[in-house]
N, C-alpha and C positions, 0 to 999 in steps of 0.2 A: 615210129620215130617222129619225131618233133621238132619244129626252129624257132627258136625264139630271139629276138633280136632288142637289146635294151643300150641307154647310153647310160654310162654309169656317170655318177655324181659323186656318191658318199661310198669309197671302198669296205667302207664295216656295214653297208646296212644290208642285213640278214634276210635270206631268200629262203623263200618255206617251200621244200618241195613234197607233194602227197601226189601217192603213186593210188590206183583205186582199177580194179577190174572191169570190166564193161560185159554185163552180159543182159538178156531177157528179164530178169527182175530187178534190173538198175545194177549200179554202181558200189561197191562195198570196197571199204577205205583197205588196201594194202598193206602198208605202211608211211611211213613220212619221214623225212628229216631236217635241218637246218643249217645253213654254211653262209660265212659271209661271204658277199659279192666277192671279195678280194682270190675268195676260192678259184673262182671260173675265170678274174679279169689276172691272167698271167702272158707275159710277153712271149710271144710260140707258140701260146695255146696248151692246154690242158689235158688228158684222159684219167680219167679220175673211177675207181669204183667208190660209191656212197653204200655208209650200210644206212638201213630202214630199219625202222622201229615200230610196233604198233603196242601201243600201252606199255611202253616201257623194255620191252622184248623184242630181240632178233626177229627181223620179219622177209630178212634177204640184202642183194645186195641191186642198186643200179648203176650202170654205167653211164657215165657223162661224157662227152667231146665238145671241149669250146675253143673258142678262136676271140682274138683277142686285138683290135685293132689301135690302138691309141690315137689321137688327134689333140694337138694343140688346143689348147682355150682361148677363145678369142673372148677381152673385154669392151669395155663397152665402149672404144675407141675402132673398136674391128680390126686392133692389131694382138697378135696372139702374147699370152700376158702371165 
C-alpha cells in the first residue's frame, strides 16, 4: 500500500496510473490506467475499483481510497478569493 499526497490545481488534468510487479529480474508493467484528478478529488472521499489495461486488454482491476480535503484559495492579498 501507498500514500500519496498532492494539492490539486487543475481538476481535469489526467493521472496516469501503471501498476508493475516487483520481483528478482526487475519490474514488468501490469497494467495501467488513466482518470482525471476530479476522479479521487471528491468531498467524503472515494473507493473506487479502476480496471487496468495492458495493450489494449483486461489486465485486472485496483482499488483506490482517497480523502479529499478542500481549503480555500488564498490570493494575492492573503485573503481567501
Amino acid at each position: 500500500m501507498q500514500f500519496f499526497e498532492w494539492e490539486v490545481l487543475d481538476m481535469n488534468h489526467m493521472i496516469d496510473i501503471t501498476v508493475r510487479d516487483r520481483d528478482q529480474m526487475g519490474a514488468d508493467m501490469v497494467g495501467h490506467c488513466q482518470v482525471p484528478m476530479s476522479f479521487f478529488a471528491r468531498v467524503g472521499g472515494a473507493q473506487e475499483w479502476l480496471e487496468l489495461k495492458f495493450m489494449g486488454m483486461p489486465a485486472g482491476n485496483i482499488h483506490f481510497t482517497s480523502e479529499y480535503f478542500p481549503q480555500a484559495v488564498v490570493g494575492a492579498t492573503g485573503q481567501p478569493g
